[in-house]
N, C-alpha and C positions, 0 to 999 in steps of 0.2 A: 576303483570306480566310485564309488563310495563317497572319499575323501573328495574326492574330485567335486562332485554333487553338492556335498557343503559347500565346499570353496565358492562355487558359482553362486550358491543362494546368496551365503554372506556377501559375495559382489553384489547381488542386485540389491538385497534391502542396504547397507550400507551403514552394519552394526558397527565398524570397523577404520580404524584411520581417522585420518581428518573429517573433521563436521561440516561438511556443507550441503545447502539446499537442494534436495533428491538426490545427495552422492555425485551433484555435479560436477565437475574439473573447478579445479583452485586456480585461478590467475590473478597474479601481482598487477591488479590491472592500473596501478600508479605510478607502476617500473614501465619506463618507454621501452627496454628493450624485450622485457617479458609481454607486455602490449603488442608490441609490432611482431612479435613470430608466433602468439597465440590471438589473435581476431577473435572477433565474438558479435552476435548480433545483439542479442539481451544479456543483461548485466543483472546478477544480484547484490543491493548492495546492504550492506547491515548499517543503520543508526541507531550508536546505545547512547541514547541523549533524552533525562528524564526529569532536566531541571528548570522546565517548563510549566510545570504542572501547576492546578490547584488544587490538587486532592493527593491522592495516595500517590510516592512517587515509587520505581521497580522499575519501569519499563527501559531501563538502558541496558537489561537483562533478556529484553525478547529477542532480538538477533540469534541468539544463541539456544533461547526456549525454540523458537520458531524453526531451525536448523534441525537441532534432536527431533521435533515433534515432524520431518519431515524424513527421515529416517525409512523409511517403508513405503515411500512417493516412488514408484518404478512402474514401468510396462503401459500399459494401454491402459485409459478412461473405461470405467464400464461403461458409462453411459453413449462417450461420443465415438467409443472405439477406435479414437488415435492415442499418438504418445507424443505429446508435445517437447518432452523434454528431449526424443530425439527425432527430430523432424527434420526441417530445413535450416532453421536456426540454430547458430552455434550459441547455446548459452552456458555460461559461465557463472559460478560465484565471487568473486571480487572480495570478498570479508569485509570486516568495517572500515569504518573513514574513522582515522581518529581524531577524535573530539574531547575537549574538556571537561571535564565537571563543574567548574572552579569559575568560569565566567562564559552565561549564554551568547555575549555577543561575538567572542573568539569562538564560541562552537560553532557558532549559523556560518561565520565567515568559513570556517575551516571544512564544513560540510557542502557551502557553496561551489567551495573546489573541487572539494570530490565528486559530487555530480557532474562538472563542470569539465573536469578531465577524463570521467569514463566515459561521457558521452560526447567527447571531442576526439573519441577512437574511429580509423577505419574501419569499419565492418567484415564481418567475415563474408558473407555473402551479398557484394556490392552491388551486383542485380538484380537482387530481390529489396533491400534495404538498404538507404544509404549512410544512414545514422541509428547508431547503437538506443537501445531503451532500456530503462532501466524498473526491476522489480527491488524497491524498496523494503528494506525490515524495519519497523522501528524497535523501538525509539517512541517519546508521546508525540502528540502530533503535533506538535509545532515545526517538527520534523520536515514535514510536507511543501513549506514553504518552501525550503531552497529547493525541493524539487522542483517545482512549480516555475520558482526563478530559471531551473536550468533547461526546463521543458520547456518553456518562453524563449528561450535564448536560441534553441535549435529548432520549434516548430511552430512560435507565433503564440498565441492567444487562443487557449484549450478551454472547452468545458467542462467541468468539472464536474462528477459523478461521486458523489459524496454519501456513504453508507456511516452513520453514523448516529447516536442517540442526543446529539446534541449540534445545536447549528455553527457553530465556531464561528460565526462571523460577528462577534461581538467588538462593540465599535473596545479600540481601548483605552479609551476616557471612561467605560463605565467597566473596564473588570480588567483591572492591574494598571494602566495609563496612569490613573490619577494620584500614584501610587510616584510612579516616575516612568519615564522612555522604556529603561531596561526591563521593568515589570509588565508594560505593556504588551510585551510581544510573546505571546504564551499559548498553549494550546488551544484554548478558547477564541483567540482571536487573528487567529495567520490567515483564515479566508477572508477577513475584511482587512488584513493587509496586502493580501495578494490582489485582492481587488482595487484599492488605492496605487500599486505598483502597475494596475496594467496586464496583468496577467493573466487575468482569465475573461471568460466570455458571459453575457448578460444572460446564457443557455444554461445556465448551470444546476444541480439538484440535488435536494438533498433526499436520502431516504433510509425509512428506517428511526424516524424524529419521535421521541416520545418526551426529551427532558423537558423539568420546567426552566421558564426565561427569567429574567430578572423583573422587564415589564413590558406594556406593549411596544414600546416604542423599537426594543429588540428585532420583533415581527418586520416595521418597517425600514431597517437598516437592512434586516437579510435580502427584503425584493430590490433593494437599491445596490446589494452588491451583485443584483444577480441571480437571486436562488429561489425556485421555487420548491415546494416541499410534500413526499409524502411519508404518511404519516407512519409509524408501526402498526395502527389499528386500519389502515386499508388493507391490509390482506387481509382483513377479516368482510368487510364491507365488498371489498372489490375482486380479490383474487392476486393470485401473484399474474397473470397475463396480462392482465391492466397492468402494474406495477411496470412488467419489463417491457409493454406499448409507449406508456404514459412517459417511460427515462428515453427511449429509444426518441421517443417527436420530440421531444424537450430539445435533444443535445443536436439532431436531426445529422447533417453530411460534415457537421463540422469534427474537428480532432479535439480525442477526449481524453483527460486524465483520471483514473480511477482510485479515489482512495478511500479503505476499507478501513474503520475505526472499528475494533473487535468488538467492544460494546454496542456497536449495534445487533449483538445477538443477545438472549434474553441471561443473565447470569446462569441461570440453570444451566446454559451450554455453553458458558465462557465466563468463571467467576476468576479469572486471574487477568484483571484488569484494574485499573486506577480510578473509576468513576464511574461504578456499575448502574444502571437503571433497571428495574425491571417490566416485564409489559414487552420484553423484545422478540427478534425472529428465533426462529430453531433455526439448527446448523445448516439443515436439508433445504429449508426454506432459503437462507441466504445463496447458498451454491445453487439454486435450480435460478433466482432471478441474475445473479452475474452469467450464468452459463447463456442464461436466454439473451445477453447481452450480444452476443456473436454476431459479426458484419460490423462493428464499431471500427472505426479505427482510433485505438489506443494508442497513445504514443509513453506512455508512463504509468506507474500503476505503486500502492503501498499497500500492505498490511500494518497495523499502526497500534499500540497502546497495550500492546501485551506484554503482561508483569506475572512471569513464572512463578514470582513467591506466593502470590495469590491463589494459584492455581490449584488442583488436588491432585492426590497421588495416583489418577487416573492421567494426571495429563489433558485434560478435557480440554485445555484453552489453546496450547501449543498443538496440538493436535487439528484442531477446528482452522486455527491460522494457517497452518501448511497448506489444509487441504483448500484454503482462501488463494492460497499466491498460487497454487499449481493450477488454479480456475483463470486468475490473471493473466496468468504466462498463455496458457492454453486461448485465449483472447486475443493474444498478442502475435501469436505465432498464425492462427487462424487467418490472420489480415496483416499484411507486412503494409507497411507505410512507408512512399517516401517523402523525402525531403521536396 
């Protein structure tokens, strides 16, 4: 009886076997034939892609951080007292897309596809959802784009819900561009390339903003792509309820993409990232205004910029990111979307 007892914990926490996102099922979801007899409604997909950066690079190592650090994800929410990971939705882990090191624009192309193929799957549950969503790992966020590209491609022109310490819509004529094309397309600047491509909506927001810009003119690119902003120190002035009222009118009935750049929490509660600020949220604080986010319809969602090596022997950063995507998922499951 005993043995037995073990046996089953080790199943639930999922110290054991293959590493994936809350112990989910592994599907080869790039094999048609392992696709077509395993369905799935959400997809987890890993991008170890960190050669984007302007600062510290690591993060083609958070897939993998992000996975260990989700390890103990099982059972019921305390808060919302469901279990998203087993609900209606068949969700799945996918592993990563492979990608280069060696040259950004064969990575974005070869990441294209992979978004582009897991979410051009049947669904498992066709009357709830017609088309699969996918929970992103990165990878730094330049990452985001091709999601963005493949979230356009299946559900139109999304708003964008952007948690992060810094605006990334930086034109790139003024940070990597003038450099060359290939320099230009970089972490810093994929919302004001997703915005020149069409792809998102003039609804979009960022939150969580405390970095410095280059200069004003920065400010008036971000409202032209779109974004309005608050700040890290509104929770202090306003509350987080404004925060989760003020993202809710912003993006209002339209379909929203959510990407969580880990810096936007204050380094004290995520120092295992590539371009830390400080001045940002606690853990608690972040997870209570995405939870508050519920009724959205999400069609896509990331966690973004987390570099293990940075990290401490606590874990503090891989940890904080788990508990980010299983708030995601839980978002996504809450509100099925169709096509």
């Amino acid at each position: 009886m005993r043995s037995f007892l073990v046996f089953s914990f080790l199943s639930i926490c999922g110290f054991h076997g293959l590493k994936t996102f809350g112990s989910l099922p592994y599907v080869n979801c790039f094999s048609d034939e392992e696709a077509a007899s395993k369905k799935y409604d959400i997809a987890i997909l890993g991008a170890p892609f960190d050669t984007a950066v302007t600062g510290r690079p690591g993060a083609r190592y958070g897939p993998t951080g992000v996975r260990v650090g989700s390890q103990r994800l099982a059972g019921f929410d305390f808060y919302t007292d469901e279990d998203a990971l087993h609900d209606w939705a068949t969700i799945v882990d996918c592993g990563d897309a492979t990608l280069t090191w060696l040259d950004n624009t064969v990575a974005f192309k070869q990441l294209d596809k992979a978004h582009r193929v897991i979410s051009g799957r049947p669904t498992a549950n066709d009357t709830v959802a017609a088309v699969p969503r996918i929970l992103m790992l990165g990878g730094d966020h330049s990452t985001t784009l091709s999601a963005l590209r493949s979230t356009y491609r299946r559900w139109g022109q999304v708003s964008v819900i952007h948690f992060d310490s810094h605006i990334d819509t930086w034109n790139p004529d003024v940070l990597g561009g003038d450099i060359s094309r290939y320099a230009g397309i970089n972490h810093g600047t994929f919302l004001h390339i997703a915005h020149e491509e069409g792809l998102i909506r003039n609804t979009s927001i960022h939150a969580g903003l405390r970095a410095p810009i280059n200069k004003r003119s920065d400010r008036a690119n971000d409202k032209r792509c779109g974004f309005t902003v608050i700040t890290a120190r509104d929770i202090d002035k306003h509350g987080i309820d404004w925060i989760i009222s003020t993202i809710k009118r912003r993006v209002g009935e339209s379909r929203v993409y959510i990407s969580v750049d880990i810096d936007v929490l204050d380094p004290a509660f995520a120092p295992g990232t590539g371009t830390s600020e400080p001045g940002g949220w606690s853990t608690r604080e972040l997870l209570t205004i995405i939870d508050g986010l519920r009724g959205l319809s999400v069609v896509g969602a990331d966690v973004v910029e987390v570099s293990p090596a940075y990290d401490n022997n606590g874990e503090t950063t891989v940890l904080a990111a788990a508990q980010v995507g299983l708030s995601l998922l839980s978002l996504m499951v809450a509100k099925p979307v169709r096509d």
